[in-house]
N, C-alpha and C positions, 0 to 999 in steps of 0.2 A: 784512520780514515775508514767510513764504513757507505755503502749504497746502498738505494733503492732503484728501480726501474717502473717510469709511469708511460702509460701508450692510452692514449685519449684521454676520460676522467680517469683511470684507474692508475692504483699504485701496486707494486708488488716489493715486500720486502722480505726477502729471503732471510735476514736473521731472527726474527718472530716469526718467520712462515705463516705470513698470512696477506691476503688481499685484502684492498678498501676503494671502495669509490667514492671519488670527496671526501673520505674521514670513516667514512660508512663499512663497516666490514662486510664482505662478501663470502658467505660462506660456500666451502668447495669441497667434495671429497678428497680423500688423498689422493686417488687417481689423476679428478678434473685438476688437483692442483701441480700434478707431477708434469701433466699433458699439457698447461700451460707454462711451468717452468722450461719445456723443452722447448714451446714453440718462441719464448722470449730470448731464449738462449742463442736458438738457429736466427734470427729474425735479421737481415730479412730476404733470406734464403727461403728457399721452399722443405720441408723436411719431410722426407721420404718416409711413407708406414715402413719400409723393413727399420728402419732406424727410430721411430718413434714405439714400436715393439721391444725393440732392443731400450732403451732407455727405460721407459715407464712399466712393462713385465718383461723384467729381463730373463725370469725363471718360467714363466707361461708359453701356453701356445694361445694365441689370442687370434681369434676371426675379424676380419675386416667388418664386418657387422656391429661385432661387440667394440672393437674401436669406433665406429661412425658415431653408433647411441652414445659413448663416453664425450663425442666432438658435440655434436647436441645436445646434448645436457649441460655443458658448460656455451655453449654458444647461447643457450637460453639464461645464464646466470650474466653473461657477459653484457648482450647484444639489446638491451633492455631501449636504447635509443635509436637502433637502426642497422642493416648489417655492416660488414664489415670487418669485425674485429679479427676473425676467422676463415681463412679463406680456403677452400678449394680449389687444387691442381687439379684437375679430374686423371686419375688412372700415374702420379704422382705420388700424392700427397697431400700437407696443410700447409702454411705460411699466415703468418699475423699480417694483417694489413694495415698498422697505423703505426707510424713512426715509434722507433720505442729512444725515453730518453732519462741517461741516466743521472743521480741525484747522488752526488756524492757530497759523505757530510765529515767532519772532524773529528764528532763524538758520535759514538754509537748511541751511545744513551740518550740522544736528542734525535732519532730516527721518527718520524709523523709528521702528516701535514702540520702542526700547527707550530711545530719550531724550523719551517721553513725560510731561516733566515739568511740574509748575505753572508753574514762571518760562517755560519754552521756549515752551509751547502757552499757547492761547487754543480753547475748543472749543464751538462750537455747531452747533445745528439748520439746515443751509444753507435761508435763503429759497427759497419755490416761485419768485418770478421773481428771484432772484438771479445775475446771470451770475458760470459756474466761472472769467471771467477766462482764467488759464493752462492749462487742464485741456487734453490735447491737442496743445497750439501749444509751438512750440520754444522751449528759455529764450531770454529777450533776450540780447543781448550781454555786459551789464553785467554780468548774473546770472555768465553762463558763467564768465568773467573773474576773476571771486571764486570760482571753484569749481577746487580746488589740481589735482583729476585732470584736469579738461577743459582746464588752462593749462598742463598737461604735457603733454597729447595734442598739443596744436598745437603744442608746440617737437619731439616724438620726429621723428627722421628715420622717413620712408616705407622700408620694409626687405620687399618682398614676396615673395621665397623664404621670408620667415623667417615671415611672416604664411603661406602656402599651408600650411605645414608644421606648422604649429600650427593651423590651420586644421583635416588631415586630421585631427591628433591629438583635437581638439577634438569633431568628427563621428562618428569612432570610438568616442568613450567616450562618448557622448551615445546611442547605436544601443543599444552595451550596455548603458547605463541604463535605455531605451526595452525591453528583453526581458525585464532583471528586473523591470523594475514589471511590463509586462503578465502575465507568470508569476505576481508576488505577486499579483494582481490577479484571476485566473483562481480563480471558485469552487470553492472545494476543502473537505473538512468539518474544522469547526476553525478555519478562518482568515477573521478578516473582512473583508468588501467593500468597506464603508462608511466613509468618514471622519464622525465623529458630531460634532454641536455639544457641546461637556460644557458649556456654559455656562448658565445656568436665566436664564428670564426677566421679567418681571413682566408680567401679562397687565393688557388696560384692566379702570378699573374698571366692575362690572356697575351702571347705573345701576337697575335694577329689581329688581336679585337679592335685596336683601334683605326687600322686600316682595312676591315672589314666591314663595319656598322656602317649604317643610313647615315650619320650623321658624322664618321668620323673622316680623316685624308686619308686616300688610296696612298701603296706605301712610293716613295722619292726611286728613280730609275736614273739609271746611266747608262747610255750604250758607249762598249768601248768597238773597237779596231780587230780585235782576236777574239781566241775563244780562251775562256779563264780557265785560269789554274788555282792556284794558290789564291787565299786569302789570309795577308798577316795585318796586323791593328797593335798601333804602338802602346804603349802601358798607359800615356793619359787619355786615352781614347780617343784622339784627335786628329787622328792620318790614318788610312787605311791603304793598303799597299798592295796592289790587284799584279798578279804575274801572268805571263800568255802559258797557254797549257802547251808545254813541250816546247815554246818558242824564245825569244830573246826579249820582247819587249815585258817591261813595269812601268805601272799608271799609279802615280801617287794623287786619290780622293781625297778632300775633305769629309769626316764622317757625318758632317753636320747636313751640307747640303750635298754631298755626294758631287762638287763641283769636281772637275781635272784640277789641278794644282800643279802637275809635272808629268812626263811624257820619259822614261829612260829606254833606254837599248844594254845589252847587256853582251858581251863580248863571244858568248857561246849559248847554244838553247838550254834553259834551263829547267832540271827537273821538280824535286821537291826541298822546299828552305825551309828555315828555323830563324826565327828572330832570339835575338838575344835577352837577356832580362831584363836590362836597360832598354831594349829598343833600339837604340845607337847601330845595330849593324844587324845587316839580315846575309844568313849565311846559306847560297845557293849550291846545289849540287848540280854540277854539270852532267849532258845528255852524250859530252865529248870527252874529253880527261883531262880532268880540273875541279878544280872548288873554287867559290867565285867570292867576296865580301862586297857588299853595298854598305857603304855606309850613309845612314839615315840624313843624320846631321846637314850634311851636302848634297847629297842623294847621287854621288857618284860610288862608282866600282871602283875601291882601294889595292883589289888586290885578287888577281884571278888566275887561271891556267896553271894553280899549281898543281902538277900532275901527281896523280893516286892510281895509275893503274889502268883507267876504262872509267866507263861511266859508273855513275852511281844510280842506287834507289831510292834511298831515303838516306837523309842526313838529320844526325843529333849533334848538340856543343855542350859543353858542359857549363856550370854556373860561371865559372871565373874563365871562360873563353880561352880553355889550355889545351885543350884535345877536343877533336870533331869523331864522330863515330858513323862510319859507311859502309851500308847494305849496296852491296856493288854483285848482286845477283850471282853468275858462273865463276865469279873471284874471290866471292867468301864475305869474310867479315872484318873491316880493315878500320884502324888507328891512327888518324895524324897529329904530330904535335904541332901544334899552331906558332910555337915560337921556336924550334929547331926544323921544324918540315921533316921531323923524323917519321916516317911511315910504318906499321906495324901490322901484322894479320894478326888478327886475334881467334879468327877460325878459318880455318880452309874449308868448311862444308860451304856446298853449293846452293843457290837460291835463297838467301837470307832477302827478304823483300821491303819489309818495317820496320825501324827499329826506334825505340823511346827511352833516354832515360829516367831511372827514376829520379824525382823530383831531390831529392835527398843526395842523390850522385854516389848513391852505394851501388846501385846494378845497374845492367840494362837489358833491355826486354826486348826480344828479337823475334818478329815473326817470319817463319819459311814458309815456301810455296816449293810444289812438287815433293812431297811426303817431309825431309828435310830430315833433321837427326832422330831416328826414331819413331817417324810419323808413317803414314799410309795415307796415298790418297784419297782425299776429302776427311783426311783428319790428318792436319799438316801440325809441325809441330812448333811448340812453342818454348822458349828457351832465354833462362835466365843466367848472365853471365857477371859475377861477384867481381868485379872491380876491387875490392881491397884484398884479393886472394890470388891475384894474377891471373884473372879474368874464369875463375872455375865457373863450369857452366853446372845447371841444373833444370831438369824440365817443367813443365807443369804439369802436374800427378790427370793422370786420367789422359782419356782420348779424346778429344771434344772434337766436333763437327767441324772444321775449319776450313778453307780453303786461303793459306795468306790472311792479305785483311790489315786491319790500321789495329794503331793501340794507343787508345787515349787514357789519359789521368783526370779520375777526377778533380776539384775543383780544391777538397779537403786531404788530396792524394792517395787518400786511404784503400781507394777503389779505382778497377782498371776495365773499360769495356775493350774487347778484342771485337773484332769485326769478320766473322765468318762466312762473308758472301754467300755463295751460291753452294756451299755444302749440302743444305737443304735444299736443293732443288734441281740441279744437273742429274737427271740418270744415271750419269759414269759413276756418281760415288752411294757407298751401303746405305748412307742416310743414319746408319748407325748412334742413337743420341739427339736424332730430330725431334721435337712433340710436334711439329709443324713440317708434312710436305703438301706441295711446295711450300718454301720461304726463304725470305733473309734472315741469315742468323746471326745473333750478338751475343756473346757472352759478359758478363758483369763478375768480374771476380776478385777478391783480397789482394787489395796489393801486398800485404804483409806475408800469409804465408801458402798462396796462391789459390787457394779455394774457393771453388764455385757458389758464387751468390746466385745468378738467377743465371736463365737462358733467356732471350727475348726473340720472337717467331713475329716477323712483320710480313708483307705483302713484299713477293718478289719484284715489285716496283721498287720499291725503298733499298736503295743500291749503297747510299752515301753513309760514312760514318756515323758517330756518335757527336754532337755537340755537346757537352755538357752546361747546362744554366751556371751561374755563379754561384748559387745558391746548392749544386749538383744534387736536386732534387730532379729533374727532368732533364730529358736528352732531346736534342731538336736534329732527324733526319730526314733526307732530301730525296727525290727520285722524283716519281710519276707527279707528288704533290709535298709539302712541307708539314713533317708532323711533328707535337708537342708528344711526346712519350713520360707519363709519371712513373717513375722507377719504383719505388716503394708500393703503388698501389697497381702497375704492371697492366695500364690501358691509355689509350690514346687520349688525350685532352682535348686537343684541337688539329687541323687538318685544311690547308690551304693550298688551293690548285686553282688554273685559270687555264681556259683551253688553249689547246694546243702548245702546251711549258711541258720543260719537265725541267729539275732543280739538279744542282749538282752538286757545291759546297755552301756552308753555313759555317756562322761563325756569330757568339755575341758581342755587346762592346763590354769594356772592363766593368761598367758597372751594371750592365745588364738591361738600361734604358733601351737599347736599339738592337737588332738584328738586321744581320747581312745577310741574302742568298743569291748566287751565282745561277744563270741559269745556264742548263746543258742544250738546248735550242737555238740558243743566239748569243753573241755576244752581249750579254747586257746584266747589271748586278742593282737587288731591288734593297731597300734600308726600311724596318719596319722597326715603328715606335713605338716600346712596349711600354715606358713608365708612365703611360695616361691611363694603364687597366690593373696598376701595381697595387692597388689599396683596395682593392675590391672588397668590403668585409661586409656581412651576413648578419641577418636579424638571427636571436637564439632557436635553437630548438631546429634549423632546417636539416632533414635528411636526408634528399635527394635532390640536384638538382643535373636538370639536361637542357644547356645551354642551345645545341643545334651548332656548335662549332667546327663544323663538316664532318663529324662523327655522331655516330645516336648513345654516346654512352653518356654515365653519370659521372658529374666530376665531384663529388661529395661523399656520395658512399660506394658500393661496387655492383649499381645495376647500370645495365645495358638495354636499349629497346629491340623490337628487332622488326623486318619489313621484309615482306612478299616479293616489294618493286624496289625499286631504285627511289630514293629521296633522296633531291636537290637540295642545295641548302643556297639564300640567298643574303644581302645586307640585311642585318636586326637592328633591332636596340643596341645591342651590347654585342658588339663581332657579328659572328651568321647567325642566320636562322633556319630554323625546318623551313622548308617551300610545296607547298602540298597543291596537288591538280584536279583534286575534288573527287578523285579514285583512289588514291596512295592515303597510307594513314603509316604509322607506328603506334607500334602494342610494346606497352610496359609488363613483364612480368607483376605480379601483384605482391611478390618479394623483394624487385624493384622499386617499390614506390609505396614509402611508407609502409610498411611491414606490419612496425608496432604500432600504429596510431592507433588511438584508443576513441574515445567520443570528444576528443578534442582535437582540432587538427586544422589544416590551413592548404592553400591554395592559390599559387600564384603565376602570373604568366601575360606574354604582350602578347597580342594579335592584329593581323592587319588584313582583312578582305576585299578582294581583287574582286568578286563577280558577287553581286548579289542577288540574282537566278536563283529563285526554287531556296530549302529549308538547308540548310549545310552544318553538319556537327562539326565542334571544336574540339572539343573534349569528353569520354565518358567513361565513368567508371563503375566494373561491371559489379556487385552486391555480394558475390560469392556467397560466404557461409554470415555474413553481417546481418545481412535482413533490408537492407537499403543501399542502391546505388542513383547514381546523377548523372545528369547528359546537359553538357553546357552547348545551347547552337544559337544560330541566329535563325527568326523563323522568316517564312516566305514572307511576312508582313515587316521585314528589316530589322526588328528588333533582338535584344540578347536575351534569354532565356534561359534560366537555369529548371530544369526538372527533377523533383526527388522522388526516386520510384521505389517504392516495396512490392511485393508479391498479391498486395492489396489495393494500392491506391497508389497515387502521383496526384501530386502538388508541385505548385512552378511557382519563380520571381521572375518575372518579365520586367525588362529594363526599358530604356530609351531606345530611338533607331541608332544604328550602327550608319556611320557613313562609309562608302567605296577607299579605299587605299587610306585611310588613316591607320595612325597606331592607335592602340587601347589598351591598357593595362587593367586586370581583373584580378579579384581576391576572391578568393572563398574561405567561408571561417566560420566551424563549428566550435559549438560548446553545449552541452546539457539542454540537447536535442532539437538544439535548432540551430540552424543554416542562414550565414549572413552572405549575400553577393557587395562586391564592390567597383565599381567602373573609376578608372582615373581617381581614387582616393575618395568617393563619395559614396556612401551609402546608398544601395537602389530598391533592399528590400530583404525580408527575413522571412522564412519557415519553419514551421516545425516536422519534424521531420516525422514522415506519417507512419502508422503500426503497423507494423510486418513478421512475419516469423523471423523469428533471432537465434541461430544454435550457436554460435562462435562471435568472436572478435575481427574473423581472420577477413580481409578484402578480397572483392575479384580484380580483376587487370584491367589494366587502364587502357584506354585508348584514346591516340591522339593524330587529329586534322583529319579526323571519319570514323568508321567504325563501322563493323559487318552489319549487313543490313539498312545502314542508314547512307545518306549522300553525305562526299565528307567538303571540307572547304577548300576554293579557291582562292588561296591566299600563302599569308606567312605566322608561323608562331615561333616566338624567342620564350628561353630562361623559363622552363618550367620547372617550377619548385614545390617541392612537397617539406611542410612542417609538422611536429609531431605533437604540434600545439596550439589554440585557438590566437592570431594576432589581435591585437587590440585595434580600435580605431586608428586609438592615438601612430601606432607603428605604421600602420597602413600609409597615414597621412605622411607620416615623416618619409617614407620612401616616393613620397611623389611633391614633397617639399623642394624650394627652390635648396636650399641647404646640405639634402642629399650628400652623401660623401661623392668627392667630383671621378671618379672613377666611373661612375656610371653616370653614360653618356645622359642626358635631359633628351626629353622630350619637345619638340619643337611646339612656343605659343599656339595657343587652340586661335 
C-alpha cells in the first residue's frame, strides 16, 4: 500500500518527492518543498513558526523574514489560480487552506495521475489528526528494493566525467527553458498570464438561502407552550422531540410540517437527554433524583425515579443501552447499570458538567467547570476516562481557555469541538491562549490523540454550541444570529438574524435537507430547507465569490471585504444580499478579488435599484499598477454604463434604461484587450480597452454599491463573482437558461 496527498489541483507524493499539478511537475526548492511537506502534514491545524523552524532548519537559526520570503516564494509556485492554498495566522503561524485528500494505492510502482484507477487507489478525506506517515522522510529500504530504477541506480558504476558533462548539458538547456518561459511569461497584449483552473466546483450548500431569497418560503415555525430545551430527531428523520428547558413537558413535531403530533408531561423536570441509536427511547436526566426513559414507540415514560444520588448534568448511554454515565455536579461522576441499577462513582472530583461518549464506547470525555482535576480558572479542565482500563483517567495535554462547555463528535468521529464559553471574554479569567478578546471560544481537536486542531474566536453573541453538518465540513452556531461556520477554511459562510430573536439550539436532520433552531426569545422553533441550495455548482475558472449571506466574506477563496458603516443585508437571488443606502459601499481588498487575473477575466453579479435619483455607482474597480480600471453605474439618464478608464482616456458601453426594483443580472468579460458587458444573457456592447501606462499585472481594489468620491446606489447586490477567465457567450447564456441547474433560484418572467 503506498499514498499520495492531493489539495486542489495539486498532488504531492512523497515517495519520488515531488509535486505535480494535473500531471505537470511543480518545481520547488528543497526548502519550499520541506515547508510544504510540513504544512500537509499539520493540515488542518494551524502550525506554529517555532515548530516549522524546528522541522525545515532544524540546525539553523532562521528569521521570521527569511521564513515569510520561503511562504512567498512557494505561495507564488502554488497560488497560480487564486489565493488560498496558504494561509496566514497573523502572529501564529501557516495553515493550508484546501482540504488535503489522501490517495492510497496497492502498488507503489503505479503512483501518478494517469494510473488513477478503482482496483489501484483507495481515496479519501486525510484525518485532521492523522499522521502523513511517509510524507517527507525517505523510502524505507524495503520500499527502494522493489523499486526497478532505485535497484539499478545502486548497481550503475559511479562514471563522473560522464555525470559533469551531462550535468553542463543538463543546466544549459534548463537556463534556456528558464528565458523562454520568463519571455512567454512577460505581459504582452494577446497572450495570457495566468494558468486558469478549468475545473468548476460545487460550492457548500447554503443552509438559509432558500428561506432567505426573493423568491424562496420564509423558514415553517411552531410556537410551543414553554421555553425549549433540548432538540432530539429520531434516525429516519421523521419526529422531532422538543423538551421544556428545565421543565416537565415534550412536544412531539412532525419534521415535515413542523405540525404537534403529541403533547407529553414527564413525571419530574427534566435536564439534559440522549436518544438512543435506534431512536426507540430517549434517556432524561432528571432536575430531582432520578433518570427517566421515554420510550419513542408509544411516547410514554417506561421507566423513571430511579434514584442516582441528586440531580444530574448531563447524561450519556452507551451503544447497546447497558450503562448511563452522569455528570451529577458536587457528586462527581457516576455509573449506572441499566439492567441491575447498580450504581457506581467513577470519580469523586467535584463539578463534572458534560460529558460524551466516544462513539466507539472506548472512553469518555468529561468536561469540568470551576478549575476541575488540574485545571485553573478559565482553563477548566478536560478529562478522558478509558473504560476498558477501569475507567483510568487522563487529561488533555496543554491548558486551553475553557470554561465547562459541551462536547460534540464530529460526524466521521475523528474530531471533537469542546466549547469554551466565556474564557475569552470574562475579566475574572488570564485570557491566557485567547487570539480573540473578547469572544466565544471553541476548540476543534483529535479525537484520537487529543491534539489541538484549531481554536475558533467568534462574537461573544454566539453562546450556543457546535452543530456539526453531516457532511462535518461546517459547524451551524446560534446566539444574537445563526451562523454557517466553514471549519477547514475558518470564516463564516452565512449568517441569519431577524430583529429582535436571538437563537439558542440547532440541530440538522439525518440527511442534512432541513434545519432546526430553537429560539431563546420566545417559545417557538423555526425548520429551514437546505436541499433546494445543495447543488449549487460553478462555471470553471471562478476565484472569488461574495454571496452577501449576512457576512461580507468570500465563500470560494479567503478574501473578505470590509466597511466603514454597517451593511444590511436583504432578500437576493440566491439567500441575501448586500443592501446599500447610497452612502455605505464595501471595498474588496485587490488580493481579495482575483489576484491573478491576467487579460482574461470575467464578472459577474445581480443588481436591483430602489431609487433612480441622480448617477449611482455599482461597482468599480480601482487600475492600481495595471494601467486600466472600470466603473459599472447607472447614469442620471437611467441607463447602465460600464466605463474603462486609463491615466489617458475613458471609453464606455452604455446599455439600455434600468427599471426601479427589478433584478438584472450583468457579465463582464474580457479577453485580448477588449471588454464585453452583458445584461440578462444578451449582449449590450464591446470595447477596447483604451492605452494607458502599464508597469505590472497587479489590480487596484474593488469597490462595491459606491465608491469614494462617487454616489453609490440605492438598492441590492447578490453573488459577486470574480473569474480568472474570459466566459463565452455560450456560458453566459446557459446561466440564465430556463435549464440552469435548479439550485439557483430563476428569475421571475420579464
Amino acid at each position: 500500500m503506498f499514498s499520495v496527498y492531493r489539495f486542489g489541483p495539486y498532488e504531492l507524493d512523497p515517495f519520488r518527492r515531488r509535486v505535480t499539478r494535473e500531471g505537470d511537475p511543480v518545481k520547488l526548492t528543497a526548502k519550499q518543498y520541506a515547508v510544504l511537506v510540513a504544512l500537509v502534514k499539520r493540515w488542518p491545524t494551524t502550525l506554529k513558526k517555532e515548530d516549522l523552524f524546528k522541522e525545515v532548519w532544524p540546525d539553523e537559526s532562521v528569521s521570521d523574514e527569511r521564513l515569510h520570503r520561503h511562504v512567498c516564494d512557494l505561495r507564488q509556485r502554488l497560488q497560480e489560480d487564486g489565493p488560498g492554498y496558504i494561509v496566514n495566522e497573523p502572529g501564529v503561524g501557516y495553515y493550508l487552506g484546501v482540504p488535503v485528500i489522501r490517495i492510497e494505492f496497492a502498488d507503489e510502482n503505479k503512483v501518478g495521475s494517469a494510473n488513477l484507477t478503482p482496483e489501484a487507489t483507495k481515496e479519501r478525506e486525510l484525518a485532521p489528526s492523522e499522521p502523513l506517515g511517509e510524507v517527507g522522510a525517505p523510502a524505507p529500504r524495503e520500499t527502494q528494493r522493489q523499486d526497478p530504477e532505485l535497484r539499478n541506480a545502486e548497481k550503475r558504476p559511479k562514471s563522473w566525467p560522464r555525470r559533469w558533462s551531462v550535468g553542463l548539458v543538463y543546466v544549459f538547456a534548463l537556463s534556456l527553458l528558464s528565458c523562454l518561459t520568463l519571455w512567454w511569461a512577460t505581459p504582452r497584449s494577446g497572450r495570457h498570464t495566468v494558468q486558469r483552473a478549468e475545473a468548476a466546483m460545487t460550492l457548500p450548500a447554503r443552509v438559509f438561502g432558500f428561506s432567505t431569497s426573493t423568491h424562496g418560503s420564509p423558514p415553517v415555525s411552531q410556537v410551543l407552550g414553554y421555553d425549549i430545551g433540548s432538540l432530539l430527531i429520531t434516525p429516519d428523520g421523521k419526529h422531532l422531540y422538543v423538551t421544556e428547558r428545565n421543565g416537565k413537558s415534550v412536544t412531539v413535531l412532525s419534521t415535515e410540517t413542523l405540525r404537534v403530533e403529541a403533547r407529553l408531561s414527564l413525571p419530574m423536570a427534566a435536564g439534559r437527554s440522549k436518544m438512543s441509536h435506534d431512536g426507540k427511547r430517549i434517556y432524561l436526566a432528571s432536575l430531582g433524583d432520578g433518570l427517566m426513559v421515554l420510550d419513542t414507540t408509544t411516547n410514554r415514560v417506561t421507566d423513571f425515579a430511579t434514584p442516582v444520588g441528586g440531580p444530574a448534568q448531563d447524561i450519556d448511554v452507551d451503544g447497546d443501552e447497558n450503562k448511563a454515565y452522569l455528570a451529577m455536579g458536587a457528586r462527581g461522576l457516576k455509573v449506572l447499570d441499566l439492567r441491575s441499577r447498580e450504581l457506581k462513582t467513577i470519580s469523586s472530583e467535584a463539578a463534572p458538567q458534560f460529558l460524551r461518549l466516544d462513539p466507539g464506547g472506548r472512553r469518555l470525555f468529561v468536561s469540568y467547570q470551576g478549575g476541575g482535576p488540574g485545571g485553573r480558572p478559565g482553563h477548566d479542565a478536560m478529562v478522558v476516562y478509558d473504560l476498558k482500563s477501569g475507567y483510568r483517567p487522563y487529561r488533555l495535554p496543554g491548558q486551553l481557555p475553557r470554561v465547562g462547555g459541551s462536547i460534540v463528535f464530529s460526524p466521521s468521529l475523528n474530531r471533537v469541538m469542546l466549547a469554551g464559553w466565556n474564557a475569552c471574554e470574562d475579566p475574572a479569567y488570564d485570557h491566557a491562549g485567547c487570539s480573540q478578546v473578547p469572544s466565544q471560544v471553541h476548540h476543534l481537536i483529535s479525537a484520537d490523540d487529543l491534539n489541538l486542531i484549531a481554536t475558533i474566536s467568534l462574537p461573544v453573541s454566539m453562546h450556543s454550541q457546535c452543530e456539526f453538518s453531516p457532511d462535518g465540513r461546517q459547524c451551524l452556531f446560534a446566539g444574537s444570529s445563526a451562523l454557517v461556520y466553514d471549519l477547514s477554511r475558518r470564516r463564516s459562510l452565512e449568517k441569519f438574524s431577524r430583529p429582535d430573536e436571538a437563537y439558542r439550539e440547532v440541530l440538522y436532520a439525518p440527511d442534512g435537507d432541513q434545519v432546526f433552531i430553537s429560539l431563546a426569545t420566545k417559545p417557538e422553533i423555526l425548520m429551514f430547507r437546505t436541499g433546494a441550495s445543495a447543488c449549487c455548482e460553478t462555471l470553471p475558472g471562478l476565484t472569488n465569490l461574495y454571496p452577501g449571506d449576512g457576512t461580507l466574506d468570500d465563500i470560494v477563496g479567503l478574501g473578505s471585504g470590509r466597511s466603514d458603516s454597517d451593511i444590511a443585508f436583504a432578500p437576493g437571488v440566491i439567500g441575501q444580499a448586500f443592501r446599500f443606502d447610497s452612502k455605505n459601499y464595501v471595498r474588496i481588498p485587490y488580493a481579495d478579488a482575483c489576484v491573478g487575473c491576467g487579460d482574461d477575466w470575467a464578472i459577474s453579479l445581480f443588481m436591483k435599484i430602489d431609487d433612480l435619483s441622480g448617477e449611482s455607482t455599482i461597482l468599480r474597480r480601482l487600475p492600481g499598477d495595471r494601467g486600466y480600471g472600470f466603473r459599472l453605474y447607472r447614469s442620471g439618464s437611467k441607463r447602465i454604463v460600464l466605463a474603462l478608464e486609463t491615466d489617458r482616456r475613458t471609453t464606455a458601453i452604455t446599455g439600455p434604461d434600468i427599471e426601479k426594483g427589478r433584478w438584472y443580472r450583468i457579465e463582464l468579460a474580457a479577453a485580448k484587450g477588449v471588454v464585453e458587458m452583458f445584461l440578462d444573457g444578451l449582449p449590450i456592447g464591446s470595447r477596447k480597452i483604451p492605452p494607458g501606462t502599464h508597469s505590472s499585472s497587479i489590480w487596484g481594489d474593488v469597490y462595491l454599491g459606491g465608491s469614494p468620491g462617487f454616489q453609490g446606489i440605492d438598492g441590492t447586490v447578490d453573488e459577486l463573482a470574480f473569474y480568472a477567465r474570459k466566459l463565452t457567450r455560450d456560458e453566459i447564456l446557459r446561466l440564465h437558461a430556463p435549464s440552469a441547474p435548479p439550485c439557483r433560484p430563476r428569475l421571475p418572467p420579464r
